[in-house]
C-alpha positions as CSV (number, residue, x, y, z in Angstrom):
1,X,44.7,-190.6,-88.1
2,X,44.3,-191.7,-92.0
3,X,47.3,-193.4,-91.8
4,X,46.3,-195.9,-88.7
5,X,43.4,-196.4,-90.4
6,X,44.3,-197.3,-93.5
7,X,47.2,-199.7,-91.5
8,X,43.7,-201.0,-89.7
9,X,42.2,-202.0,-92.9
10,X,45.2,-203.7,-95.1
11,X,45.5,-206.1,-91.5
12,X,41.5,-206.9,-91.6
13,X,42.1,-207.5,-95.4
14,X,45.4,-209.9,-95.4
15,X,44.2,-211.5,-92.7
16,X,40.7,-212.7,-94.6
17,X,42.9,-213.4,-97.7
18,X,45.3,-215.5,-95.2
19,X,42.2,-217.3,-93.7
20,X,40.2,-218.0,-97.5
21,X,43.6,-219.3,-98.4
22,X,43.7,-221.3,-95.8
23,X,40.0,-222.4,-96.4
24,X,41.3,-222.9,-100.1
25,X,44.0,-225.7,-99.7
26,X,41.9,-227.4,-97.0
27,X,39.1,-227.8,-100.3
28,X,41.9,-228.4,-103.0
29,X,43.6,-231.1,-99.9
30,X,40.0,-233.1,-99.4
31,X,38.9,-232.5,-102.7
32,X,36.1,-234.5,-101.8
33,X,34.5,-232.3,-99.6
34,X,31.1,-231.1,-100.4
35,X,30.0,-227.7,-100.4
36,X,28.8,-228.3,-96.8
37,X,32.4,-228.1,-95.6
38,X,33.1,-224.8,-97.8
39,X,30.2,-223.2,-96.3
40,X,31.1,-224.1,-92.8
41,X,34.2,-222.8,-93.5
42,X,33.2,-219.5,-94.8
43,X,30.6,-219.4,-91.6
44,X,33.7,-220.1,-89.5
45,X,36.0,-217.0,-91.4
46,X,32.6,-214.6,-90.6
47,X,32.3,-215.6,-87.2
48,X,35.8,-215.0,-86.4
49,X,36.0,-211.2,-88.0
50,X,32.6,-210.5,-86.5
51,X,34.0,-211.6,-82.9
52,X,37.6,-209.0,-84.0
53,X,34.7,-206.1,-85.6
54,X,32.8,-205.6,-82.3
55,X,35.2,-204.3,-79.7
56,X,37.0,-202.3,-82.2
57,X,33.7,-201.1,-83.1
58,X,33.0,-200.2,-79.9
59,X,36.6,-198.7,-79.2
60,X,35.6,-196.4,-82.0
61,X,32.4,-195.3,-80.9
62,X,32.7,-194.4,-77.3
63,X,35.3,-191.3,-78.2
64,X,32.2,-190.4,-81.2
65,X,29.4,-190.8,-78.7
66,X,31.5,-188.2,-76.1
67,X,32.2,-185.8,-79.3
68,X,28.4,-186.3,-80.0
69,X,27.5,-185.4,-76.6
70,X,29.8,-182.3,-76.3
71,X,28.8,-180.9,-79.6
72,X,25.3,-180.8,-78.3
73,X,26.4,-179.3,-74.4
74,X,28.3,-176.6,-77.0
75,X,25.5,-176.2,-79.7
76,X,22.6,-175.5,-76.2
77,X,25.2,-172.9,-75.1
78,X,27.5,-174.2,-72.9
79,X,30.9,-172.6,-74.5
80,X,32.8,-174.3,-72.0
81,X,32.0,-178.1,-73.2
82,X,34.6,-180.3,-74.2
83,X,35.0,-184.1,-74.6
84,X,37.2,-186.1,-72.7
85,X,39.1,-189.3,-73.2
86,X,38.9,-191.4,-70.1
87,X,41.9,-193.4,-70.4
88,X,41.6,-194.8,-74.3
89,X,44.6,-195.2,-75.9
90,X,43.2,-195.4,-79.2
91,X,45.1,-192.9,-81.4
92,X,41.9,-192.0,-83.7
93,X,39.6,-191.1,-80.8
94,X,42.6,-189.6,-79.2
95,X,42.8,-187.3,-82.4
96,X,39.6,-186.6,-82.7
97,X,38.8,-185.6,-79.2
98,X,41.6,-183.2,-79.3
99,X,40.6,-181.7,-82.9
100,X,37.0,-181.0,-81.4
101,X,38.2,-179.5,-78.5
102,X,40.9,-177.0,-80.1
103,X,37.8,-176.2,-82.1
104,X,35.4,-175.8,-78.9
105,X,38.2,-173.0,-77.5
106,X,37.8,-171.3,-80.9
107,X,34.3,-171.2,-80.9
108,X,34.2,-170.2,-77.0
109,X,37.1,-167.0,-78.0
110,X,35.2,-166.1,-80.9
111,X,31.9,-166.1,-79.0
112,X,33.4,-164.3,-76.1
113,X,34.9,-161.8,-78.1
114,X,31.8,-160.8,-80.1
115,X,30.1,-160.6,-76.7
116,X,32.8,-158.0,-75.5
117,X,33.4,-156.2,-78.5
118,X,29.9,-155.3,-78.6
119,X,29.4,-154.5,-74.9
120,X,32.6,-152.2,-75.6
121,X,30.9,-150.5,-78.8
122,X,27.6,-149.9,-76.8
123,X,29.7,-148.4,-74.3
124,X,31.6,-146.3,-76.4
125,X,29.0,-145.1,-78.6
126,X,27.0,-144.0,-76.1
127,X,29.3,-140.6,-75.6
128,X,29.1,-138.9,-78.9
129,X,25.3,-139.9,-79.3
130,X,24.4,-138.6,-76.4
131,X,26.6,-135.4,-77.5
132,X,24.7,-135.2,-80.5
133,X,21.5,-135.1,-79.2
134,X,22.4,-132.8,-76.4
135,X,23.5,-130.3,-79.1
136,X,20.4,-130.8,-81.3
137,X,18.5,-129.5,-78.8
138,X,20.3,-126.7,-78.2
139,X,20.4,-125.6,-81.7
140,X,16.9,-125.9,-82.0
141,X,16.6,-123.7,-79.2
142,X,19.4,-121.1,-80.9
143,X,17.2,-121.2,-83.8
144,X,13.9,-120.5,-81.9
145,X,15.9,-117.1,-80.4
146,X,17.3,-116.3,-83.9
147,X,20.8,-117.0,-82.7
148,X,22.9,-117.8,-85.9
149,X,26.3,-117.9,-84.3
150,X,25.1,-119.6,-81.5
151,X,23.1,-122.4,-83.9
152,X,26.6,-122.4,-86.0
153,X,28.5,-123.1,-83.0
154,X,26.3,-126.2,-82.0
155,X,25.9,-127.6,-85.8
156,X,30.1,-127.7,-85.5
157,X,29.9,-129.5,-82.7
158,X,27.4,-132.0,-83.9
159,X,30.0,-132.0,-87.0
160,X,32.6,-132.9,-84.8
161,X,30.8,-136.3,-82.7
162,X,29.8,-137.3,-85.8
163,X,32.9,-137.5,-87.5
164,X,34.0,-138.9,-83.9
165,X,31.7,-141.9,-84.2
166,X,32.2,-142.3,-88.2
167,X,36.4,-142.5,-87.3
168,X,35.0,-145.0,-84.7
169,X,33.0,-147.4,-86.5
170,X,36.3,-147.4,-89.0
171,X,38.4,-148.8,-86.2
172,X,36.1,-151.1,-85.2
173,X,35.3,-152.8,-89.2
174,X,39.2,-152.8,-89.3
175,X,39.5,-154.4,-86.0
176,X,36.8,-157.3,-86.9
177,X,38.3,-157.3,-90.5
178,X,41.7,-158.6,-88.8
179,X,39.8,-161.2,-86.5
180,X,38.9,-163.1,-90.2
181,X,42.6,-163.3,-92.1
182,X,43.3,-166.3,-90.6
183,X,46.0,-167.9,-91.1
184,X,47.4,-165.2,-93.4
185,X,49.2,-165.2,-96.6
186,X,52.9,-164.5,-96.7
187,X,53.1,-163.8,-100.0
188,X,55.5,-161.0,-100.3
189,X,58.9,-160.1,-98.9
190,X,58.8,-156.6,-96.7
191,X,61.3,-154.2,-95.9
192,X,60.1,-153.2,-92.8
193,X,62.4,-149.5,-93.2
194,X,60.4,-148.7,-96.7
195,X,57.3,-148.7,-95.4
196,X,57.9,-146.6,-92.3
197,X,60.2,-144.2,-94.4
198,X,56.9,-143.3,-96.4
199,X,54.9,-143.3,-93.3
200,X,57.5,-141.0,-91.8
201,X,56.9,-138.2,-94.6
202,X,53.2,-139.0,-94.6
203,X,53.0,-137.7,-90.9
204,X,55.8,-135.3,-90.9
205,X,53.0,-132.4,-91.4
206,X,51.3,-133.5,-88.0
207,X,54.5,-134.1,-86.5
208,X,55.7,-130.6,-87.3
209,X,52.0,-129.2,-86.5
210,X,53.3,-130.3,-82.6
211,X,56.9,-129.4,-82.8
212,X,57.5,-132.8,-82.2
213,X,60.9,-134.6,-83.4
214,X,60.6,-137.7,-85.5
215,X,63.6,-139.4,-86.7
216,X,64.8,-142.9,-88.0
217,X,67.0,-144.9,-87.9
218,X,66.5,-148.2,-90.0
219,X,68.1,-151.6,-91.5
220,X,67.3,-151.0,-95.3
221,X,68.5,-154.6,-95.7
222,X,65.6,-156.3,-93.7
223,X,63.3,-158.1,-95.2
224,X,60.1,-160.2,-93.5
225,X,57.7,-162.2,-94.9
226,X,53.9,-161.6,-94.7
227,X,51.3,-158.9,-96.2
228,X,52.4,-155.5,-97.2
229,X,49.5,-153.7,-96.6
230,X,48.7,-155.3,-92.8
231,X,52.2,-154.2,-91.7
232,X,51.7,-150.8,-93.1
233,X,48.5,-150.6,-91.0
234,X,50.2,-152.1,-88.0
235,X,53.4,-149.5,-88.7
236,X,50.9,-146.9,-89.5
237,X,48.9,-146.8,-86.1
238,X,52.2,-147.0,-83.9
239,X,53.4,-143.9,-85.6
240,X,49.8,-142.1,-85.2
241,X,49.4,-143.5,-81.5
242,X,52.8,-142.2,-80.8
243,X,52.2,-138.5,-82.3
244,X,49.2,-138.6,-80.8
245,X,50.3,-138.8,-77.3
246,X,53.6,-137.3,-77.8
247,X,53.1,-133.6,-75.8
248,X,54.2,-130.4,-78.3
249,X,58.0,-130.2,-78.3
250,X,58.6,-134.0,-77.5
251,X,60.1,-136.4,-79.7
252,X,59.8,-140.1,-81.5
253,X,62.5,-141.9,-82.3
254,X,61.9,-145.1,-84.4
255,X,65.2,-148.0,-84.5
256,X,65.8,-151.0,-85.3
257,X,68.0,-154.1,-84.2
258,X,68.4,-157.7,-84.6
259,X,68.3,-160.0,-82.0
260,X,66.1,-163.4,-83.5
261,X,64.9,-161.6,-86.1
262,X,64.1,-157.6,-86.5
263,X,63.2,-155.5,-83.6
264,X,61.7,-152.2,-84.3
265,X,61.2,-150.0,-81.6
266,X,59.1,-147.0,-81.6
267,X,60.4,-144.5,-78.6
268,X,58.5,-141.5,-77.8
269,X,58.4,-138.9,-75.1
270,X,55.6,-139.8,-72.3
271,X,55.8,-140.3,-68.5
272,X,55.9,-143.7,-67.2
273,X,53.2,-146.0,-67.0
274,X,53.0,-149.2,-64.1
275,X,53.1,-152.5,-64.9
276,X,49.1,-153.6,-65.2
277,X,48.9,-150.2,-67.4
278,X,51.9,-152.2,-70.0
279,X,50.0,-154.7,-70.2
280,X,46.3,-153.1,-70.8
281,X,47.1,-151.0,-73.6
282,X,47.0,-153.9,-76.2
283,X,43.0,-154.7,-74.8
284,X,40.3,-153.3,-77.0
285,X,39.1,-150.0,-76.2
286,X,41.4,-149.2,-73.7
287,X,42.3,-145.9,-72.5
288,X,45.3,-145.1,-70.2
289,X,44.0,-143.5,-66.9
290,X,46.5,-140.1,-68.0
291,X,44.9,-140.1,-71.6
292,X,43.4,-136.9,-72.7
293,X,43.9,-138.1,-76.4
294,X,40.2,-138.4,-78.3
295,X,41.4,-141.8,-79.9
296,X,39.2,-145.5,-80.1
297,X,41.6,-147.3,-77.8
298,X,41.7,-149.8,-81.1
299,X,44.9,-148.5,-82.4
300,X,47.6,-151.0,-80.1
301,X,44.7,-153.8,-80.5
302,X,44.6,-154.0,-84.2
303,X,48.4,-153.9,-84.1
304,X,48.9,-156.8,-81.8
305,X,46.8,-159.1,-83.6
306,X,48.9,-158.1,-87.0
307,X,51.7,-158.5,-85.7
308,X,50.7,-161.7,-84.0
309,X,49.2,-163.1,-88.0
310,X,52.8,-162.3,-89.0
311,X,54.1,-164.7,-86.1
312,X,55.6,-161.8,-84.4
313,X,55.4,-160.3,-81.2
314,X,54.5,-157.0,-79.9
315,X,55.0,-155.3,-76.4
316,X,55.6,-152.4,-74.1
317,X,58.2,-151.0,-71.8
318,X,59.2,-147.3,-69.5
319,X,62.5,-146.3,-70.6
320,X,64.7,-143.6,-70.0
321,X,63.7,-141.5,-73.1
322,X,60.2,-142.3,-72.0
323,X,57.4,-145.0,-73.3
324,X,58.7,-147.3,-76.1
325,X,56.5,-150.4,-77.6
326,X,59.0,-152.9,-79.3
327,X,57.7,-154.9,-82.5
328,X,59.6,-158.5,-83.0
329,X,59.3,-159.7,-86.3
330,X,61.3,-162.9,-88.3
331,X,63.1,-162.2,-90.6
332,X,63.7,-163.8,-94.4
């Protein structure tokens, strides 16, 4: 768009120096022209770029006066406003429509999601509050009776919801803390296998708590570009979300392959889910309709949209061996 313009306003310019020129030799030619005949001439050059100004002018301003009119449809609440063209081939109105309008989706999603992700943590906090009162009153009433174990029992409890709502609120700060690192920096050069080797004997304790099976089996040689530290989140809640709804006994198996960049797949030992379910694990605050599991439903969320900065993508699929979600990354 910078560059038409400037191209629009060398033209306008060689075209006055072209016409004073002109003017120019006609005065030097008929040298005995007063300044009557200069003037007229100069009247003559205005006139004519006045006459070129005013329908560019006005092939300017209609696109403006349709972004002007959209921004206030959008800024009174109407997410789903967005200018429109009507034909001009003019490429700076073009662009400009089309820049306002990517940035009228964004504001709609952004909107939208807010709107959602607080209905979902209304929803969701609702349970452990309402566990927490339930149990205050029933210590108080332990208490009245002089029932220590009793009012031990229930203080535990009221431990336990608020721990439940702390781990909560966690998620849901990391969750909006991902929503703001756009676009992110892809500063450093990752080995994918490093980071889930240390993860691997981070969680081997819980793993061997549940007699489940981990192993890995890794390209060491990979490397992708993109934050360390995001991808060790992203790695970090596969591995947890697996373990978490891997039964005692089971196993995980974590492998990697090449195939347009690095695959990782993360295997682990659960029945089969349908199609709809595949697809609704990666919403926000989803919970499978077999889940007994006491997580946030953030886990595959945050991991989508970390894997999606890192232009990646991330999905899931039944397989013999059980439940697998498959990370695509490109590689360096």
């Amino acid at each position: 768009m910078r560059r038409l313009l400037i191209l629009h306003w060398i033209s306008a310019v060689v075209m006055a120096m072209a016409l004073v020129f002109l003017l120019f030799i006609l005065v030097v030619k008929y040298g005995n022209a007063d300044a009557r005949v200069f003037g007229a001439g100069l009247a003559v050059i205005g006139a004519f770029f006045s006459l070129m100004a005013a329908p560019s002018s006005v092939h300017i301003t209609k696109p403006l006066e349709r972004l002007e009119e959209s921004a206030l449809r959008l800024a009174a609440g109407n997410l789903s406003a967005r200018a429109e063209l009507l034909g001009e081939r003019h490429m700076v109105g073009k662009e400009l429509v089309n820049a306002f309008n990517i940035m009228a989706e964004k504001v709609e999603s952004m909107v939208r999601g807010g709107k959602e992700l607080m209905a979902n943590v209304s929803h969701e906090m609702r349970s452990p509050l309402a566990r927490i009162r339930i149990a205050g009153e029933c210590l108080k009433d332990a208490l009245d009776r002089g029932d220590s174990e009793d009012a031990r029992n229930m203080l535990q409890t009221m431990w336990e919801d608020i721990e439940e709502a702390d781990k909560m609120i966690g998620r849901i700060l990391e969750f909006s803390k991902v929503d703001l690192l756009e676009p992110l920096p892809m500063a450093d050069e990752v080995r994918p296998a490093e980071i889930l080797d240390d993860l691997a004997r981070t969680l081997k304790p819980f793993a061997r708590s549940k007699q489940i099976a981990m192993t890995l089996a890794l390209d060491s040689s990979v490397l992708v570009a993109g934050d360390r530290e995001w991808l060790r989140s992203a790695f970090k809640n596969l591995l947890e979300n697996a373990l978490r709804y891997t039964d005692p006994g089971g196993a995980i198996n974590v492998t990697s392959r090449k195939n347009g960049g690095v695959i990782i797949e993360f295997t682990n030992t659960f029945p089969p889910l349908d199609a709809a379910e595949l697809q609704s694990i990666f919403e926000p605050f989803y919970r499978g309709a077999t889940s007994h599991s006491d997580g946030t439903g953030l886990g595959l969320a945050i991991v989508k949209k970390i894997i999606g900065l890192h232009h990646g993508d991330v999905g899931a699929k039944n397989v013999p061996e059980g439940f697998q979600v498959w990370v695509r990354l490109p590689v360096i």
